[in-house]
N, C-alpha and C positions, 0 to 999 in steps of 0.2 A: 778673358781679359777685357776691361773696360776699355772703350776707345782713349782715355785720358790715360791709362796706364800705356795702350798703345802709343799715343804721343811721348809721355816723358821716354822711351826708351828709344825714339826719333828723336826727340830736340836738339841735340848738338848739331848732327848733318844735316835735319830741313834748316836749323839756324842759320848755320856756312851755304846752303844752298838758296836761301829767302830771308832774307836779313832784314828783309823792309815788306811794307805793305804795298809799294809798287814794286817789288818783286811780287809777289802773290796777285798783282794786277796784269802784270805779265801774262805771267802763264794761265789765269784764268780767262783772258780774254782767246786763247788760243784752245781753249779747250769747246767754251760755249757756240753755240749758232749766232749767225752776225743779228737775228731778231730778237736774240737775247741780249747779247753786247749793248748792242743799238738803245733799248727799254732803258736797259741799267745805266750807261754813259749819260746818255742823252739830257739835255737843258730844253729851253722852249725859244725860240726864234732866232736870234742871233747868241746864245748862248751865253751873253754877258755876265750875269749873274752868278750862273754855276764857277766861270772860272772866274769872277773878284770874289767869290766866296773862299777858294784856296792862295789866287795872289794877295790879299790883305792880311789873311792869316801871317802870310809867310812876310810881312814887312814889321810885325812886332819885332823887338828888340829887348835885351836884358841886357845888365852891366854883373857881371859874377863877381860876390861876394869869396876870398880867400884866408885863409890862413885862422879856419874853423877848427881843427880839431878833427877826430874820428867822428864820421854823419853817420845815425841810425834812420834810412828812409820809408819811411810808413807812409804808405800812398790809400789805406783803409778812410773811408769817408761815409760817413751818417745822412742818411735822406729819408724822409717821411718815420722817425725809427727805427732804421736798420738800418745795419752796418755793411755797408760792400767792400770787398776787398779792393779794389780800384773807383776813380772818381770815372768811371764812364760804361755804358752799356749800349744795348743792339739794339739800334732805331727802326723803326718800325717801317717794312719794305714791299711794297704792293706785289704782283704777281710774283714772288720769291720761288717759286716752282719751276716757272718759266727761268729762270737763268741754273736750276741744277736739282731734277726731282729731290722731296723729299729733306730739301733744304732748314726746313722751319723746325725740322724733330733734332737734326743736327744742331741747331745752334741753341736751341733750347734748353737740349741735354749740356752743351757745351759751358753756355752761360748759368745754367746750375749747378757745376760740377767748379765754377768758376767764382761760383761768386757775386755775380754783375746782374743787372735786368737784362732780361729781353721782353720787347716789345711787337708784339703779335698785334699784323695788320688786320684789318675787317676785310679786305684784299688779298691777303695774300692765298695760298692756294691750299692752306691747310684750317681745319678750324677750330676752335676755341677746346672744343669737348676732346679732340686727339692733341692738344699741347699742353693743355692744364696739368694733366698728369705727372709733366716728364718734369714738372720744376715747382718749389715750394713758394706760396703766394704772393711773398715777396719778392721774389725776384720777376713774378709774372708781371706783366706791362699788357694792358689792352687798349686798341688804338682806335676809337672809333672814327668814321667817314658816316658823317649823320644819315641816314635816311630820311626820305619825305614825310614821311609818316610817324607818329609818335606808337601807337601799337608794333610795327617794326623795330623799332628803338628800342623800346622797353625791352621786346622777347631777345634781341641780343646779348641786350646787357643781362638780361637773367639767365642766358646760356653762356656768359663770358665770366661771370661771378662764379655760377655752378660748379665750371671748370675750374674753379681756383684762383683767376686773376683778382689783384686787391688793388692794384695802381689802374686808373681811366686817363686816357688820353685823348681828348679832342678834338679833333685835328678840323681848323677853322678858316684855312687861309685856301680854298677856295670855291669861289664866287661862281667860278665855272671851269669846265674842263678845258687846261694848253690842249695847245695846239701841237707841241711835240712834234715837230716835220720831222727829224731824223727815224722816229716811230714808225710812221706813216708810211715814211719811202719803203722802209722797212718789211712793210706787209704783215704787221701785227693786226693777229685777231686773238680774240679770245671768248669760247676755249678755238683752241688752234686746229682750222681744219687740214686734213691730211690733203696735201696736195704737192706736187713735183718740189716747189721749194722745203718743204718741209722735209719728205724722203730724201735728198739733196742733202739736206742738213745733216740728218742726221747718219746718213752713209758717211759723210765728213769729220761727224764727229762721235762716234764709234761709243764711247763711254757718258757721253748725255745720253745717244740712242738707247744702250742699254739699261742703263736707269730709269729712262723716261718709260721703258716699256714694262721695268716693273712696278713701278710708282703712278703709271697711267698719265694720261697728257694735263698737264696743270689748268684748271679748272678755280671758280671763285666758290671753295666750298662751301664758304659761311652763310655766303647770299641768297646762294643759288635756288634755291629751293622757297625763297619769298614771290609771291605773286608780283610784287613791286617792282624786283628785277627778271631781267630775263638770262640769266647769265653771260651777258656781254658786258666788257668792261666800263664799254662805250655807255650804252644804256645805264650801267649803273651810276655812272659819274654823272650822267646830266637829268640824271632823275631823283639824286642825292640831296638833300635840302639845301644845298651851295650858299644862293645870292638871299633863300627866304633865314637863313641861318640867323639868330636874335639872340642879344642877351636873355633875354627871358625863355628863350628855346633852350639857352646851353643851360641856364639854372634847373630847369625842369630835369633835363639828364643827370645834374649833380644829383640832386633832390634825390634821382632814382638808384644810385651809387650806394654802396657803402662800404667806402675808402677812399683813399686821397685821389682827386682830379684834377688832370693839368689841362690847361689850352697851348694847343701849339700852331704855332705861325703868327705870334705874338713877333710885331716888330717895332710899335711905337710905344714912349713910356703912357701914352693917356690909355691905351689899351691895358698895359700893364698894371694901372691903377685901378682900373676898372674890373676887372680881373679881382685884385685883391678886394675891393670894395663889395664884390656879389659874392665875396666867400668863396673863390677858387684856390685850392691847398699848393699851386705853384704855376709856372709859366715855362713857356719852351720856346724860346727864341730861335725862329728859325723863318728861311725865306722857301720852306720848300726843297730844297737843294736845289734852287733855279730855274726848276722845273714847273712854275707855273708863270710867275711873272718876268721879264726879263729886265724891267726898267727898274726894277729894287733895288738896294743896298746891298750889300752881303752884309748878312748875319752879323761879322763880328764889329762891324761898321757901328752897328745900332745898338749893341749889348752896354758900353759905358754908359751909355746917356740911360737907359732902361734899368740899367742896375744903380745906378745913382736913384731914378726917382724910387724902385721898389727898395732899397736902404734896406734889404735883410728882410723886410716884413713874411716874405713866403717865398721859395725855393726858387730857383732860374735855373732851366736846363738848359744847355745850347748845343744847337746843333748846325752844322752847314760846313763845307770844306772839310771838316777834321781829316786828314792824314798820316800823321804822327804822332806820337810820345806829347813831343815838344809844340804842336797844335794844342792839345789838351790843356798843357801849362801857361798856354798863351789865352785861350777863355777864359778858364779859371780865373789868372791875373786881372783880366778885364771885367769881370763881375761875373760869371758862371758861377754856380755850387754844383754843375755835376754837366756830363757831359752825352750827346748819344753819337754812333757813327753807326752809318747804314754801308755805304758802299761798301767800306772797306772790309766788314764780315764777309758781306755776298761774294768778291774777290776770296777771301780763303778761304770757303768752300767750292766755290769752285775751281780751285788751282785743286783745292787738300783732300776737298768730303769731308767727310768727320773726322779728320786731323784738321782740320781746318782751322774752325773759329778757337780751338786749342794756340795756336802758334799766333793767329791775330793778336790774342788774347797779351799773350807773354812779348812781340814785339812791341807792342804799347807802353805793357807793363814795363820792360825793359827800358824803353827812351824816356818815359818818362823820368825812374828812377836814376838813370844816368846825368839827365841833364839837369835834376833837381839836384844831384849832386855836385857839377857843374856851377850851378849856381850858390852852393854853398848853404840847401835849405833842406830841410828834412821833414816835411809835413804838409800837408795839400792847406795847412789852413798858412800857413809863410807861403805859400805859392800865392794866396789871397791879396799878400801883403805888399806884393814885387811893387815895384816902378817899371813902369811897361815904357818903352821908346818907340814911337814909330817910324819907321825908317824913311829919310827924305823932309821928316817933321820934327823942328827941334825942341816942338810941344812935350810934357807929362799926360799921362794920363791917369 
């Protein structure tokens, strides 16, 4: 029995027992070590950003349309030509091993089995040539973290191709490594050496231990083995091409592509012109998840004015905050064409394991279609259409 068939013969009682994605935040926080909580939670200084990236979300507003008739709601949406069953997928999640071995084959298989992208980090703890497999090209997402080097770069990208992946993702927004203090206190190294805090942990938490023991201690497999890095995280990040990052750098990586590539941590529209001006197949509004600078905007702050100047020309993904159904209907609204969310996958796997990114998947699915119907609309492209209210602002947008 497939784990997906596994699921459907759960979903009624994990539904009534985890209704929400902060139910599934819940109990995965109670399940993970606090160095893993810590990683995953965590924003960069005073944490501003991370939470206006959920308080602004949560100040959009609608006015519900009634007395529609029977709604047929189709939430299927079109991006680079293909069809996904839903307007959102699995954002791309650095050390994901570290918060629940074995994470990355879970959601993979999930989001193929699903329908949606996933988005495989250059980071994360699994690598290209064991995920490619488990999902058909289109759904595959590869995330690069540039390297210094352009011979590195390349041999990535031809081991991320190999494996399948058709979408590139370049992840641009940052200059240099946060500072991450909650990390720190934390006592993250990586890979993780065995010492009192770690045996601690995992005596604590019984089922990561035994996981991790047969999944082996999470590790940056894709890197690790480049002269450039040393397998630390630290080292990778500040020996990454960060602050020497060039349009003429990120063309050369298109150049080397072949399929559509986004830039992500696009926040201003001049970047986003710019962007479409050098031939990038779309953009990914995102601040990080707060997690590198803390004096930004949140994300959905910046998406109007960014979607006004890109006027349709190429794709806007956005990412930042999302927690809901009705988060997703609120970017959309504001000029998104498709959506990613990180946390909240890593959250159902580690509450579910592989029931996990299954019930993520369908809570989503679920609020959104609820409150599309709610709204009296039946199609991601009339979600496009909304009049958004900002709450406290008597402004349109």
């Amino acid at each position: 029995m497939s784990d997906y068939q596994k699921y459907q013969k759960q979903y009624v009682s994990l539904m009534n027992k985890y209704p929400t994605i902060q139910d599934l935040k819940k109990r995965a926080l109670r399940k993970i070590p606090k160095v893993s909580s810590e990683y995953l939670e965590t924003g960069t200084d005073d944490e501003t950003t991370l939470k206006n990236n959920i308080r602004d979300l949560s100040k959009i507003r609608f006015r519900p349309e009634f007395l529609k008739g029977e709604l047929d709601v189709q939430l299927d949406t079109t991006l680079f030509g293909h069809t996904f069953s839903a307007p959102f997928g699995i954002a791309p999640v650095g050390l994901t091993g570290l918060m629940w071995p074995g994470i990355e084959k879970m959601l993979a298989t999930a989001a193929n089995d699903m329908g949606i992208p996933y988005c495989l980090s250059t980071v994360a703890t699994e690598t290209p040539e064991n995920i490619g497999p488990l999902i058909s090209p289109t759904v595959g997402w590869f995330q690069l973290y540039v390297p210094p080097d352009m011979p590195t770069t390349l041999d990535i990208l031809k081991r991320a191709r190999g494996a399948g992946f058709k979408q590139l993702v370049i992840t641009v927004d940052i200059p240099q490594p946060s500072r991450r203090q909650r990390t720190r206190r934390a006592g993250l190294k990586m890979p993780p050496k065995i010492n009192a805090q770690l045996i601690w942990d995992g005596i604590t938490h019984p089922h990561w231990l035994k996981d991790t023991l047969i999944n082996g201690l999470p590790r940056l497999r894709t890197v690790e083995n480049y002269n450039t890095f040393k397998m630390n995280v630290e080292a990778f990040k500040t020996k990454q091409r960060g602050s020497n990052l060039s349009w003429e750098y990120a063309q050369k990586i298109k150049d080397a592509w072949d399929g559509p590539v986004l830039l992500k941590g696009i926040m201003t529209s001049e970047d986003a012109l710019k962007a479409i001006d050098a031939g990038f197949d779309g953009i990914v509004v995102s601040n990080h998840g707060g997690r590198q600078f803390d004096g930004a905007p949140s994300s959905i702050y910046v998406l109007p004015e960014i979607a006004s100047a890109v006027n349709g020309q190429i794709p806007i993904v956005f990412d930042g905050g999302i927690r809901t159904g009705l988060d997703i209907i609120r970017a959309i609204a504001l000029g998104a064409d498709f959506t990613l969310l990180g946390r909240a996958f890593i959250y159902s796997v580690s509450a579910l394991q592989q029931l996990g990114p299954y019930h993520a998947y369908n809570i989503l699915f679920e609020e959104m279609e609820n409150n599309m119907r709610q709204l009296g609309i039946e199609t991601v492209q009339q979600v496009k259409q909304l009049q958004a209210i900002i709450e406290n602002d008597n402004s349109y947008t």
